[in-house]
Backbone bond lengths (Angstrom), bond angles and torsions (degrees), N, CA, C in turn:
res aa  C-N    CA-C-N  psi(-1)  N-CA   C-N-CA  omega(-1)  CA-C   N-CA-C  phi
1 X - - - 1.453 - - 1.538 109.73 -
2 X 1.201 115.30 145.34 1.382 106.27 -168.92 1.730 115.41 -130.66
3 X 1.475 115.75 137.62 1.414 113.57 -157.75 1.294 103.46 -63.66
4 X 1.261 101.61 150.39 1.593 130.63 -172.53 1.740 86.99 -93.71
5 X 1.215 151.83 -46.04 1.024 158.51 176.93 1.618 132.49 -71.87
6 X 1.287 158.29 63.25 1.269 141.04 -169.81 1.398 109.39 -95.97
7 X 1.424 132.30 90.97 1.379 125.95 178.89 1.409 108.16 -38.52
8 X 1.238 134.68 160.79 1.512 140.22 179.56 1.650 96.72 179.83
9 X 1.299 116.30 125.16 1.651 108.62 177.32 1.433 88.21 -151.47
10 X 1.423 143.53 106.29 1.456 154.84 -155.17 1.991 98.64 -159.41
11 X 1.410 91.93 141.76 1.607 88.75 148.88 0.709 119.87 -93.45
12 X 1.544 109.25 172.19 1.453 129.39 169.73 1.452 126.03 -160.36
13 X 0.998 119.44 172.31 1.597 117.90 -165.63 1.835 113.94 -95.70
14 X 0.945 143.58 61.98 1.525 162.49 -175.72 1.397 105.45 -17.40
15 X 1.363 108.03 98.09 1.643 122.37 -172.93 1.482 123.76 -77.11
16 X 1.755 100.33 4.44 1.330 101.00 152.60 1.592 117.44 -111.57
17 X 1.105 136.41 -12.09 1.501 131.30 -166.56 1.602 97.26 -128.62
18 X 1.287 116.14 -15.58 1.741 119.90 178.93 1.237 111.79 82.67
19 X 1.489 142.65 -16.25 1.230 157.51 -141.10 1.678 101.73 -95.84
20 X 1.095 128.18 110.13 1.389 146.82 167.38 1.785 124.23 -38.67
21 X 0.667 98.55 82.88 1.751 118.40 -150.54 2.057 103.43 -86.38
22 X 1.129 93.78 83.02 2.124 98.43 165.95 1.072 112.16 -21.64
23 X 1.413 98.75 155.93 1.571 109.40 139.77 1.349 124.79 -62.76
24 X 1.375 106.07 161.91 1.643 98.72 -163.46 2.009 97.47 -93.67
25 X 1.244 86.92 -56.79 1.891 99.58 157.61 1.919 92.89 110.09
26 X 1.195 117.06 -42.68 1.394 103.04 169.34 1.372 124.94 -106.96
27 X 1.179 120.06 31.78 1.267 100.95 149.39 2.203 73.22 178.57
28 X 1.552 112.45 -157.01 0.776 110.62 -166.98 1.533 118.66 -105.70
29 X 1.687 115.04 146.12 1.368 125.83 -168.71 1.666 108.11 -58.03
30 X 1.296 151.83 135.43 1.497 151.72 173.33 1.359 106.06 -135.91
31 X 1.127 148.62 4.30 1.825 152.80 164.36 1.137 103.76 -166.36
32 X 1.350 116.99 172.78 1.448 147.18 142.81 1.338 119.44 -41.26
33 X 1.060 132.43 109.45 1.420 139.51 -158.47 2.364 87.58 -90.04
34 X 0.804 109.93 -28.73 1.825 105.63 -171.83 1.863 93.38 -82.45
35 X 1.039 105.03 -61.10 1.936 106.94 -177.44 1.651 127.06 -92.01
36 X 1.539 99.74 -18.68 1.871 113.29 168.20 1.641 102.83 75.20
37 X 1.820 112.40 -7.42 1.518 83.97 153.14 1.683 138.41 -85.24
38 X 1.309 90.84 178.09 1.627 99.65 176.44 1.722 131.10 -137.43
39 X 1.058 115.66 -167.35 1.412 95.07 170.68 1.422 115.62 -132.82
40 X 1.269 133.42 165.89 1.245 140.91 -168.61 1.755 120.57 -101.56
41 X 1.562 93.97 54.86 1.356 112.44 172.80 1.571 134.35 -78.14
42 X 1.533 99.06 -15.64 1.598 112.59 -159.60 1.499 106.31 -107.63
43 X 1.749 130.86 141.54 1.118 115.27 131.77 1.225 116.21 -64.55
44 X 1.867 115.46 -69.72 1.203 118.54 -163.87 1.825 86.12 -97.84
45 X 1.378 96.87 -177.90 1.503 94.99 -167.69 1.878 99.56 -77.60
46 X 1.427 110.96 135.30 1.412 96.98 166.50 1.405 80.96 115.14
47 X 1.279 134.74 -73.59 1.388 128.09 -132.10 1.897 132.94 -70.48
48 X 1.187 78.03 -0.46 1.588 99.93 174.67 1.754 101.24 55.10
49 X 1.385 142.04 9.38 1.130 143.10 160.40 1.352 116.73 -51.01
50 X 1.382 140.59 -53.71 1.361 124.31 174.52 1.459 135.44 -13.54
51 X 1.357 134.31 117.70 1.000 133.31 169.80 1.505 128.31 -71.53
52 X 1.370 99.21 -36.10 1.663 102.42 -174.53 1.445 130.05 -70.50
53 X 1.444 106.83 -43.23 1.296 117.54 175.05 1.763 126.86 70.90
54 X 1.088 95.85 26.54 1.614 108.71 -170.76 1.480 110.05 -94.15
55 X 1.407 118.85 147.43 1.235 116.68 169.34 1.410 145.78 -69.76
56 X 1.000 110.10 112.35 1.875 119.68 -161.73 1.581 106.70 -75.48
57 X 1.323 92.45 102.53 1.844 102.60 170.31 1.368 115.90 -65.34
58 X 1.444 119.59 133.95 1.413 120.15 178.17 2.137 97.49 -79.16
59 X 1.061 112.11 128.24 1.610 122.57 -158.30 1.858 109.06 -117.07
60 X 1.477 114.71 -31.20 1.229 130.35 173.81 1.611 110.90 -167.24
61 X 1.284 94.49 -175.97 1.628 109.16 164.41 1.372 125.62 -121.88
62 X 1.137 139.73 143.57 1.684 127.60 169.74 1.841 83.21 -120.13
63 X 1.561 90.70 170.84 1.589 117.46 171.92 1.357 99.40 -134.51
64 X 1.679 100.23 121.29 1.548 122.50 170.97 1.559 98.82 -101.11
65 X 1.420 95.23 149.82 1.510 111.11 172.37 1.197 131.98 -63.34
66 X 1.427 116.90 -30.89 1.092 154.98 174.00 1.694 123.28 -76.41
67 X 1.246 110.18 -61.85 1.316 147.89 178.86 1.467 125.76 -78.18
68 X 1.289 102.32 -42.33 1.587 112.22 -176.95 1.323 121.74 79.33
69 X 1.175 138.02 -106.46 1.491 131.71 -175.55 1.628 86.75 -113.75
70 X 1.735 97.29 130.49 1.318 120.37 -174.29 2.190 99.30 -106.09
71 X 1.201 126.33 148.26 1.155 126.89 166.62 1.462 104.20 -107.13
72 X 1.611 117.70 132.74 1.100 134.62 -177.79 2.023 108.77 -110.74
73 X 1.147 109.73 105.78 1.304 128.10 -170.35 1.591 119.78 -85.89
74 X 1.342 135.65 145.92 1.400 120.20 151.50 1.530 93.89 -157.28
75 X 1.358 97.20 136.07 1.507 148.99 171.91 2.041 84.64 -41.09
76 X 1.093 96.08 129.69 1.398 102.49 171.00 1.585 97.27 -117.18
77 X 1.541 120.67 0.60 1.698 104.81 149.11 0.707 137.63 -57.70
78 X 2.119 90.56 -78.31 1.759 111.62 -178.82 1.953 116.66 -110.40
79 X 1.428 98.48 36.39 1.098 96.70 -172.24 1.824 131.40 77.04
80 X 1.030 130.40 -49.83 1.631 150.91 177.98 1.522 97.49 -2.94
81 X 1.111 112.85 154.82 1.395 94.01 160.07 1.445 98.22 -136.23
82 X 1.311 143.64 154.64 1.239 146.85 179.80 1.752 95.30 -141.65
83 X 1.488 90.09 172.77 1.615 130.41 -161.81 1.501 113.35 -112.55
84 X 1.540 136.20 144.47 1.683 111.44 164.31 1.615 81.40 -169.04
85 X 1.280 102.77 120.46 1.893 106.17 147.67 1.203 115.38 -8.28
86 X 1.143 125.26 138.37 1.528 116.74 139.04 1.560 120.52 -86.15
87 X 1.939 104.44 146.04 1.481 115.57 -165.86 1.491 95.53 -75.20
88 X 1.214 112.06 171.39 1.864 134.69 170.86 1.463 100.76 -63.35
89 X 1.506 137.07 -42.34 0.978 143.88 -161.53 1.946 113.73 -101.30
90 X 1.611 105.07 -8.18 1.303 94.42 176.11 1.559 133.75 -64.78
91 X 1.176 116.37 -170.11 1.729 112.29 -140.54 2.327 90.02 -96.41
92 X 1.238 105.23 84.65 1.508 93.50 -163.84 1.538 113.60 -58.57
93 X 1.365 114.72 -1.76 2.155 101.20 178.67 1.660 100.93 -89.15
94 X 1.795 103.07 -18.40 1.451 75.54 171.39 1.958 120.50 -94.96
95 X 1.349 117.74 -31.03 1.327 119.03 167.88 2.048 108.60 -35.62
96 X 0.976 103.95 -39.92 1.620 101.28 -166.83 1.366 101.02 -91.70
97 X 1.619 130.58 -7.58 1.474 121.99 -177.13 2.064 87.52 -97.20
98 X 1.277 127.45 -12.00 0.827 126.91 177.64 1.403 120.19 -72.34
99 X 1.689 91.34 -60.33 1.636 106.33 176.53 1.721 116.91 -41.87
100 X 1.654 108.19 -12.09 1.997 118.13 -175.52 1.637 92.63 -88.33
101 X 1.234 128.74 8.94 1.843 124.20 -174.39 1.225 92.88 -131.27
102 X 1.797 104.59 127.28 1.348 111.77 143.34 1.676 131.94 -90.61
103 X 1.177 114.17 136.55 0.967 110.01 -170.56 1.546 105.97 -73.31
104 X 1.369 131.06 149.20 1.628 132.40 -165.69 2.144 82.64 -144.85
């Protein structure tokens, strides 16, 4: 059975905005906290399995109850669309110009 979970929290350099992106330190890094993209590395989170490797556009926002402001992603490769928290440190004029788009 294979973990649904792979912690991973590393920087890296954000291959859409160029901007040098921390560790997050509590829990694990999933975008660019300045532009909110990401990349399309993961099946499960962590696992570095992805084949495609394309860059995941931040597309809207939802609010979980739980969670709080959720980022809604799609693969400007293969389409995919994925999900990720938003960090403590993300870029808040763009989360709220987001939160004005529904995603369709």
């Amino acid at each position: 059975m294979q973990k649904r979970f792979t912690k991973i929290d590393e920087e890296f350099i954000c291959e859409n905005c160029g901007k040098k992106v921390n560790k997050l330190g509590y829990t694990c890094r999933n975008h660019c906290p300045n532009c909110l993209h990401s990349k399309h590395v993961d099946v499960n989170p962590g696992d570095r399995t992805e084949a495609c490797h394309g860059m995941l556009k931040p597309v809207s926002i939802e609010i979980d109850s739980k969670k709080g402001y959720v980022i809604i992603f799609k693969c400007e490769k293969c389409g995919a669309i994925r999900k990720n928290k938003c960090a403590e440190d993300d870029n808040m004029d763009l989360i709220i110009e987001l939160s004005s788009k529904q995603y369709k």
